[in-house]
Structures are given as C-alpha cells and as structure tokens.
C-alpha positions in Angstrom: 21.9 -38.9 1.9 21.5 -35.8 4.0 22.7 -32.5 2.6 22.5 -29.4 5.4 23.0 -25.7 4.3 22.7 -22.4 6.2 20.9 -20.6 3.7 19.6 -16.8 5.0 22.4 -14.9 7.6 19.5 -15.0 9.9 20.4 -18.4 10.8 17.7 -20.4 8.7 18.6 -23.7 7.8 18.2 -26.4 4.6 17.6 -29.6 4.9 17.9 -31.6 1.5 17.5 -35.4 2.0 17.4 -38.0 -0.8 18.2 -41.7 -0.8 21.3 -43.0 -2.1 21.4 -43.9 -5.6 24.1 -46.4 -7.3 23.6 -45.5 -10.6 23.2 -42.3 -12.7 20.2 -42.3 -15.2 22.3 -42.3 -18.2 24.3 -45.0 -17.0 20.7 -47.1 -16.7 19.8 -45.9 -19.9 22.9 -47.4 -21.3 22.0 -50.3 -19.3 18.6 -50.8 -21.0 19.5 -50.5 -24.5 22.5 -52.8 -24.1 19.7 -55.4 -22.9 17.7 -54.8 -25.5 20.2 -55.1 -28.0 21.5 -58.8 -27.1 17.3 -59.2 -26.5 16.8 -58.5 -29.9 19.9 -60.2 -31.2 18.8 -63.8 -29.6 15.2 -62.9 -30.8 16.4 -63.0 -34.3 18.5 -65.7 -34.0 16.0 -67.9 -33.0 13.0 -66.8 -35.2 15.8 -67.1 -38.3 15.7 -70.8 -36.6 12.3 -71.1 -37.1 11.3 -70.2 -33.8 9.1 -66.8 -34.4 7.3 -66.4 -30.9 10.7 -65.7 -29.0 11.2 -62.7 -30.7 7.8 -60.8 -29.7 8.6 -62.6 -25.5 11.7 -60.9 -25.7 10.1 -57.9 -27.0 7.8 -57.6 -23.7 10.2 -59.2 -21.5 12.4 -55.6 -22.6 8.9 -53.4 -22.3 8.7 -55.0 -18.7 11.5 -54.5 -17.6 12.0 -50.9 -19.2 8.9 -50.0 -16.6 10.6 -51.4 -13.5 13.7 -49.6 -14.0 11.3 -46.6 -15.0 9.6 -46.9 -11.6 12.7 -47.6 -9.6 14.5 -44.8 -10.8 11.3 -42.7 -10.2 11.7 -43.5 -6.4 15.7 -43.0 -6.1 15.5 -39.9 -7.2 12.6 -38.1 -4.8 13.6 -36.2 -2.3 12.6 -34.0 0.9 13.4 -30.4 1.7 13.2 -29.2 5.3 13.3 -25.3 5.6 13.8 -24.6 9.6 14.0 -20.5 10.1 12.6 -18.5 13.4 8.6 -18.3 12.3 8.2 -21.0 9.8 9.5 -24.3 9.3 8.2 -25.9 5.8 8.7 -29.6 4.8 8.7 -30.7 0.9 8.7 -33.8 -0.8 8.5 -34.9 -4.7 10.1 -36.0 -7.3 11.8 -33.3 -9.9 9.6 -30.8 -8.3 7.1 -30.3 -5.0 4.2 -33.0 -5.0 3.5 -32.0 -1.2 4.0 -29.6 1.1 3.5 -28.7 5.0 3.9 -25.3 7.1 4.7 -25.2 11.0 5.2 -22.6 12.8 9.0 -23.1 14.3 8.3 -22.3 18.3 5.8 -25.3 18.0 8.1 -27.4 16.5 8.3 -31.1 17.8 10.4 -34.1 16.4 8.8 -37.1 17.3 11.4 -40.0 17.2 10.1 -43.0 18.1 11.2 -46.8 17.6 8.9 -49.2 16.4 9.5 -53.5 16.0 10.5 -55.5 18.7 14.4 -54.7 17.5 13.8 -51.3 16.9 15.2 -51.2 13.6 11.8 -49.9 12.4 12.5 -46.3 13.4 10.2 -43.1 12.7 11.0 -39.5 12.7 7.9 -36.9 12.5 8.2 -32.9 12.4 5.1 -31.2 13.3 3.4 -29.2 16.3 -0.9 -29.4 17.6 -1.2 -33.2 16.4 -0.7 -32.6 13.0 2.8 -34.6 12.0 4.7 -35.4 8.9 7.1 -38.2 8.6 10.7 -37.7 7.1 13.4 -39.3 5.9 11.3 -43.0 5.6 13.9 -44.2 2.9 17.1 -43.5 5.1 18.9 -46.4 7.2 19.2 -46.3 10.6 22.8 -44.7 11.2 21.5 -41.9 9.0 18.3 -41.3 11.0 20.4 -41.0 13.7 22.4 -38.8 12.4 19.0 -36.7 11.1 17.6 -36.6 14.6 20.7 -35.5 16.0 21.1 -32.6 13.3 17.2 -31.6 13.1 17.4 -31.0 17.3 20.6 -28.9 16.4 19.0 -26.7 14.2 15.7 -26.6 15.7 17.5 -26.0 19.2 19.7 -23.0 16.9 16.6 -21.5 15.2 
C-alpha cells in the first residue's frame, strides 16, 4: 500500500509504504486461540482414550504454529518512510519503529528502476545518489511499483 502526504508548506513530501495485510492482529489472535482450543479439546479426547502422546503433539504443533504466525505478522506489518524535501531526502524502514535509516541529499537524487527476469516481473526500484543506493518498496506488486515510480519522479521532479 502506498500512502503520500504533503507534510511541510515548503513542498516536502511523505512517503509511507507498507504491504497489504488481510488480517488485523487481534483478529489472528482470535485465530490462534480458537486453534488451540479445538487442539486442546481433541488432545484430551484422545489421551481420556488412552492415547496420552497426542496431547503433548498437539501441544507443539500449537507452539509451532503460534511462531509462524508470530513471524508472519512481524513481516506484514514493516514498513518504509520516504521523506523527499529540497536538501535532504531520508529513507526509513522497520517494524513498529526505525531499524534503518539512509540520508541523500535531494539535488543528487536518482531513482534507479530497473527490470530484472527474462519477463520482467522481477522489478527493482533504488533511491540514492554517488553509488550508494537503497531499494524500496521490495514487498509491493508490480502495478504498485508502477504506480511508486511514477509518484517518486513526481515528487522528486516537484521538490
């Protein structure tokens, strides 16, 4: 998802992308503990049957699969700031807060957008000026890094 906001009256710019995300974290929450709850309920069934090593499987089948949601949700919920005014243009990504950051000086801006693949689905778009390049928006499709290219040369061109 791309987000753009005008943010100073001197024409600076926000960039806030993020990939989409189908469900809220509460709703996966709900999800997990529903799924533990009929886990646990066939677990005790089947050691009241006699059958006791079901219920500790299930047990880490549910710790398992409580990390992969953990880890998925982790990545669906990242996402990258691009701040484009006259002197500085600064580029942010993390998760709930900034894990990394990069500086360019805005005249020296370039947007590298280049395909890569033999169908050039693979598609990459850099910011960045004197060789040193970050890539943005990995996680978007390609109609949307179309439509990121096409706004970033806007606001670089309006800067």
């Amino acid at each position: 998802m791309i987000r753009i906001d005008q943010v100073l009256p001197d024409g600076a710019y926000r960039i806030v992308l993020s990939p989409n995300c189908s469900i809220r974290w509460r709703d996966l929450v709900l999800f997990y503990i529903f799924t533990c709850v009929i886990a646990l309920a066939i677990g005790i069934f089947f050691t009241i049957q006699g059958l006791w090593l079901v219920l500790p499987f299930s047990g880490l089948e549910m710790l398992a699969l409580g990390y992969c949601l953990y880890l998925t949700s982790r990545k669906v919920y990242r996402q990258e700031v691009i701040t484009l005014d006259a002197e500085r243009t600064r580029v942010e990504k993390g998760v709930q807060r900034i894990d990394y950051s990069w500086e360019f000086e805005t005249p020296w801006l370039r947007l590298v957008d280049e395909s890569r693949g033999a169908r050039k689905r693979d598609r990459r778009l850099a910011l960045g000026s004197h060789g040193n390049y970050v890539e943005v928006g990995d996680f978007l499709d390609h109609t949307e890094k179309d439509a990121l290219a096409f706004q970033l040369k806007d606001c670089i061109i309006r800067v």
